[in-house]
N, C-alpha and C positions, 0 to 999 in steps of 0.2 A: 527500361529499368535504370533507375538511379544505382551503381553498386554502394554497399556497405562504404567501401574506400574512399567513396567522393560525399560520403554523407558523415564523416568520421568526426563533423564538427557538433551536428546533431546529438551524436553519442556523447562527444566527449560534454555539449550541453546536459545532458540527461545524469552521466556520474557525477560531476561537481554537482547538479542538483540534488540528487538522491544523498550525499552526504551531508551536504550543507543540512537539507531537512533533515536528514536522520536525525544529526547531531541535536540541533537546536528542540525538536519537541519531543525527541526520546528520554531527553537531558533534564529538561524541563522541569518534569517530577520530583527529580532530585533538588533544582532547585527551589522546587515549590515545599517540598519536606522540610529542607535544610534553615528555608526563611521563610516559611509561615507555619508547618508545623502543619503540613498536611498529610494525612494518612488516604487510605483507602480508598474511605470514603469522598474524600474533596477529590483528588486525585482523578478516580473516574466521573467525576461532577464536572470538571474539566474539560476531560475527554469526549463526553457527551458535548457538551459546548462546542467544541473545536469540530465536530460530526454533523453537528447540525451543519455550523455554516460551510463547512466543506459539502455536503448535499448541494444547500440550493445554489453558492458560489460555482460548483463545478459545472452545473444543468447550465448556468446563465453564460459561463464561462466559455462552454461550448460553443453555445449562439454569437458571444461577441465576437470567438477567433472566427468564425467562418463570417462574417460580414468584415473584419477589421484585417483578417491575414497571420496566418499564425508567430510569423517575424519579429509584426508590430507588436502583438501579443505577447509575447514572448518580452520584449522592449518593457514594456507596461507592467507585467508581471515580475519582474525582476529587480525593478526599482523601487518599485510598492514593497516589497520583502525588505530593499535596506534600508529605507526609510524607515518602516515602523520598528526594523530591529536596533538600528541608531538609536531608536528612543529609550526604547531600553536601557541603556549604558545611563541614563541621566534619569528615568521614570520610572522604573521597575520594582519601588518600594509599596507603593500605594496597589494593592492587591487589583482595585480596579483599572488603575495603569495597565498592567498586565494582561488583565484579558484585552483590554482595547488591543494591547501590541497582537496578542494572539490572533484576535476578530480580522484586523488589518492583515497581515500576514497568512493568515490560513486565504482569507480574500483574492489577495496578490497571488497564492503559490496557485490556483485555481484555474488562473491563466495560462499557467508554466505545462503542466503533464495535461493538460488534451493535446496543446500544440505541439508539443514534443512527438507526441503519440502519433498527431494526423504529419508531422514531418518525415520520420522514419517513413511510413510506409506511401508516402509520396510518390506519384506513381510508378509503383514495386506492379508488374503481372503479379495474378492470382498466385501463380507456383510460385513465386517466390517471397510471397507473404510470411509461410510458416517461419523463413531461415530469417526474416527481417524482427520476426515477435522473438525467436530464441536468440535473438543478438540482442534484443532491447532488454528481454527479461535477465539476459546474464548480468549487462551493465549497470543494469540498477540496484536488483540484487546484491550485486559482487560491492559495490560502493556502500548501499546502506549498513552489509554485512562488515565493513571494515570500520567505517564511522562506529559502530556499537562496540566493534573491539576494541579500539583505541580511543572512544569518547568518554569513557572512564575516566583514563588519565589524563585527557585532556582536560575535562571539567575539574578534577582537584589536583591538579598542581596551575590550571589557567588560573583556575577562579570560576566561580558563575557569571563572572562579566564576559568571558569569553562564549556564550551564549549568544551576546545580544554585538560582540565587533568580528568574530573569528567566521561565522557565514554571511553577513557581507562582505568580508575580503573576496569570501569563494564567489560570491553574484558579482562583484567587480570585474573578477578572469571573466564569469562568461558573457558580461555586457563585453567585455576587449573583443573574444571570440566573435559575437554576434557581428561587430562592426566590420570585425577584420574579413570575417569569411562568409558570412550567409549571405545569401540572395534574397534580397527584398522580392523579387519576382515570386519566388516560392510561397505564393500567398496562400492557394486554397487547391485540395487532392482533388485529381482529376475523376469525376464522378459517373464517367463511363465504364470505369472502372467496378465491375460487378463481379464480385469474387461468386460465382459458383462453389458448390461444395464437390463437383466433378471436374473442376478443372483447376482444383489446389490438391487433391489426393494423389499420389504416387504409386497408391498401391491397388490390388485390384477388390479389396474391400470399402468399393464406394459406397456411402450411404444415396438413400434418395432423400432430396430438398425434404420432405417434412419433419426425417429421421434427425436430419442435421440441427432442423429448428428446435428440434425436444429438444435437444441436447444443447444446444443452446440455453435455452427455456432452463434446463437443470444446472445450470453450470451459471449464469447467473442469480439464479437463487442461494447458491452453493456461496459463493466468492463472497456476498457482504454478509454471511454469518461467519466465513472465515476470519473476516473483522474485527465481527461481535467476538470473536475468541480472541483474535491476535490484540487488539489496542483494551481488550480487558486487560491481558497478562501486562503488556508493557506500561498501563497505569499503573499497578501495584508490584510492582519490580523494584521501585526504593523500599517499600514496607519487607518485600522478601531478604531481600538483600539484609536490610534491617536484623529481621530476625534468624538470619547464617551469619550474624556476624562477617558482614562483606563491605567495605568500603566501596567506593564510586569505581575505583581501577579494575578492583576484582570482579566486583558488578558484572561491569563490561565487558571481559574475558569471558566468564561462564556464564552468564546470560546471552552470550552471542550465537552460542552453540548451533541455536535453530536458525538463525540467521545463513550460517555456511551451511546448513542441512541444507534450506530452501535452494540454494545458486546452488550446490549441488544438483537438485529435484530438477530445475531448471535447464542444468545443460544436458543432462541427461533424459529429460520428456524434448530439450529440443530435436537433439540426435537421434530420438526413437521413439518409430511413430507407433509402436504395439500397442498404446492405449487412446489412440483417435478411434472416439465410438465405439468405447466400449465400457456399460453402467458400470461391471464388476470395479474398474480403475478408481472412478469419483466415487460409489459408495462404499470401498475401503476404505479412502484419502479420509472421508465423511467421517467415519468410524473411528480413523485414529486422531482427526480432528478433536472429536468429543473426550476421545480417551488422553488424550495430552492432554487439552486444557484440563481436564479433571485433577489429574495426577501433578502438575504442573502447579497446580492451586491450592491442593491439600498437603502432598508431602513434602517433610524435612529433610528427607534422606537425600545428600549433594549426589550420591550414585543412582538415584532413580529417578531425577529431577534432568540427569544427561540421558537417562534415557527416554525421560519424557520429550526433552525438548528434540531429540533425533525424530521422535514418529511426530512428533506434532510442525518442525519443519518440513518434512518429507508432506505430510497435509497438507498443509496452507500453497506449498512448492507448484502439488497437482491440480488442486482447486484453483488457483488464479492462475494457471498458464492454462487451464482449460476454457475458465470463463473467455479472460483475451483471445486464443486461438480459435474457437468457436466463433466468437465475432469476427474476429477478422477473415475466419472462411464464411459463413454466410453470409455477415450486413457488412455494410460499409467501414471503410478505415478515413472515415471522414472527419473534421473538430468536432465537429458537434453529436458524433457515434463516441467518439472520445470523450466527451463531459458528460454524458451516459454512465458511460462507463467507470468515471468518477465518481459520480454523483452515486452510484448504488455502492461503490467500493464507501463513501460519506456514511451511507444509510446505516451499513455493518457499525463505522465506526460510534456513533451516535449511538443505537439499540443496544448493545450489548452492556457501554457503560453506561449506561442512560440508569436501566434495569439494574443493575450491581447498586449503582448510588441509592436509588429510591426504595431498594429495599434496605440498605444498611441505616439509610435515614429510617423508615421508619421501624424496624426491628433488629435495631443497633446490640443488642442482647445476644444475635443468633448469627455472630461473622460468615459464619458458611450458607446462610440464606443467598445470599448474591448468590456466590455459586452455583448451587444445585439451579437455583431460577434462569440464568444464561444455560446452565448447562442442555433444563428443558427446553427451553426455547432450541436449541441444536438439535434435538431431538425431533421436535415438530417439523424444524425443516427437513433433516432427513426424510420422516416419514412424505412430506410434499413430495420431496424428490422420487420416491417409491412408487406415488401413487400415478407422476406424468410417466416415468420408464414402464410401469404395467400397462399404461393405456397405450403406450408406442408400441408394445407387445402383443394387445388385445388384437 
């Protein structure tokens, strides 16, 4: 076992990431509103864009860190972000600029979180997988969640230029890191390494190997509708703002809300194992998933809008730390199980605004179409999910 303490460069790789990114395409919106005068509709037209190629970049991403070394990868994926975000600062008037900078950068980051992912748990034993994923999920978490509270005032008193020089500063620190502290050695997780679902449990509600695989099986299907919900909301989060009358600073404060719900969810599903395999857990999470994003979507009211975003952080919280924990007890915590794992967390992001756009493009008349249409689609997967837990039951 590698401890947490000797991998602390990994981590601290992994929080400068998560804020860098936060920052830069949660922000985005706003600056895509403020200078082109996009609403909703383009906004999650975007979103879908940057979903696609975050899919097939992650699946491919995979593949190169486990032949290339997740280090190098690491190296390549971090230079590629401040490259194309440099261009920025001088390109970023020509709308198709833009997305190129985006296309490049979603590209490069692609690199960045499988290899992060297959480092953490770099040969970790089975038992101590769970404590390695509740340390990665708090890190990330806890960094995105701060970027969104304070990326507010960052964005309007930097500028929107500080989009495209304020995270490459932060990939600067962690090429320094990289040089300073990692081991090139640490190329690829040792693949003897077979997490059993009976020799990662603590307790004496073992599941058997096929119970573990549903549940897998449901908990990936679970996590990229999670998506479909969460990178809806955050597309049209300038249009909300918008209309509460909320500037970029305010934005960011009370729209973060669910952000510290989730690192809340987080350290608390790491520290308590009461809901490893058991459906009731993910098809409540499932439930207030749909019931957030609903409520999140439609109402004005700033006091039911924090209690949206409490049940609908508390959601997304269970469903992606079930998806990850599930995998990393049953399959592999290999790169290329990690660009997987991206790639379907892509797919959420892609569908859901995909769906929101193409309806608002074609029945621009009926704003709450998107809506209800992602909403169903949540719907259907639940019922998916329903129909694999009854057969694990039959």
């Amino acid at each position: 076992m590698i401890d947490w303490k000797n991998k602390w460069v990994y981590f601290a790789l992994e929080a400068l990431n998560s804020f860098a990114c936060s920052y830069f395409f949660n922000f985005l919106f706003f600056f895509l509103r403020d200078n082109y005068h996009f609403g909703n509709r383009e906004n999650l037209a975007v979103t879908a864009f940057h979903g696609l190629i975050y899919t097939i970049a992650s699946w491919q991403g995979g593949k190169f860190i486990e032949k290339n070394g997740q280090v190098r990868s690491l190296k390549i994926g971090i230079i590629g972000m401040i490259l194309f975000l440099i261009c920025g600062i001088q390109f970023s008037r020509p709308l198709p600029a833009v997305l190129l900078i985006l296309l490049g950068w979603t590209i490069s980051m692609c690199l960045i979180w499988p290899a992060i992912e297959s480092l953490v748990s770099l040969n970790e034993p089975s038992k101590e997988l769970p404590r390695m994923v509740g340390i990665y999920n708090a890190v990330w978490a806890g960094s995105s969640a701060v970027a969104y509270f304070i990326g507010g005032a960052l964005y309007e008193h930097l500028g929107w230029k500080s989009l495209f020089w304020l995270p490459p500063i932060i990939h600067i620190i962690q090429l320094i890191l990289l040089k300073k502290f990692s081991n090139e050695k640490h190329q690829l997780v040792n693949k003897s390494n077979n997490n059993e679902p009976e020799q990662c449990e603590t307790n004496s509600n073992i599941p058997d190997k096929s119970t573990a695989e549903k549940f897998l099986k449901m908990a990936w299907i679970a996590n990229p509708f999670a998506y479909v919900a969460m990178n809806t909301f955050l597309a049209v989060i300038p249009e909300i703002a918008k209309n509460q009358n909320l500037n970029p600073t305010q934005a960011g404060l009370f729209c973060s809300i669910w952000f510290f719900v989730r690192l809340g969810a987080f350290i608390l599903l790491w520290k308590w194992d009461g809901w490893h395999y058991r459906f009731f857990w993910l098809f409540k999470a499932f439930i207030f998933l749909i019931a957030g994003f609903l409520i999140l979507l439609i109402s004005n009211n700033l006091l039911v809008l924090v209690f949206a975003q409490v049940i609908f952080g508390w959601a997304v919280g269970l469903i992606y730390y079930s998806s990850l924990y599930y995998a990393m007890h049953v399959g592999e915590a290999g790169a290329s199980h990690g660009g997987l794992h991206e790639a379907a967390i892509g797919a959420g992001i892609f569908l859901g605004p995909a769906i929101g756009s193409s309806t608002l493009y074609l029945l621009p008349q009926y704003p709450n179409v998107a809506i209800y249409a992602i909403a169903t689609l949540l719907l259907v997967a639940l019922f998916v999910m329903i129909l694999l837990n009854y057969k694990k039951q039959k």
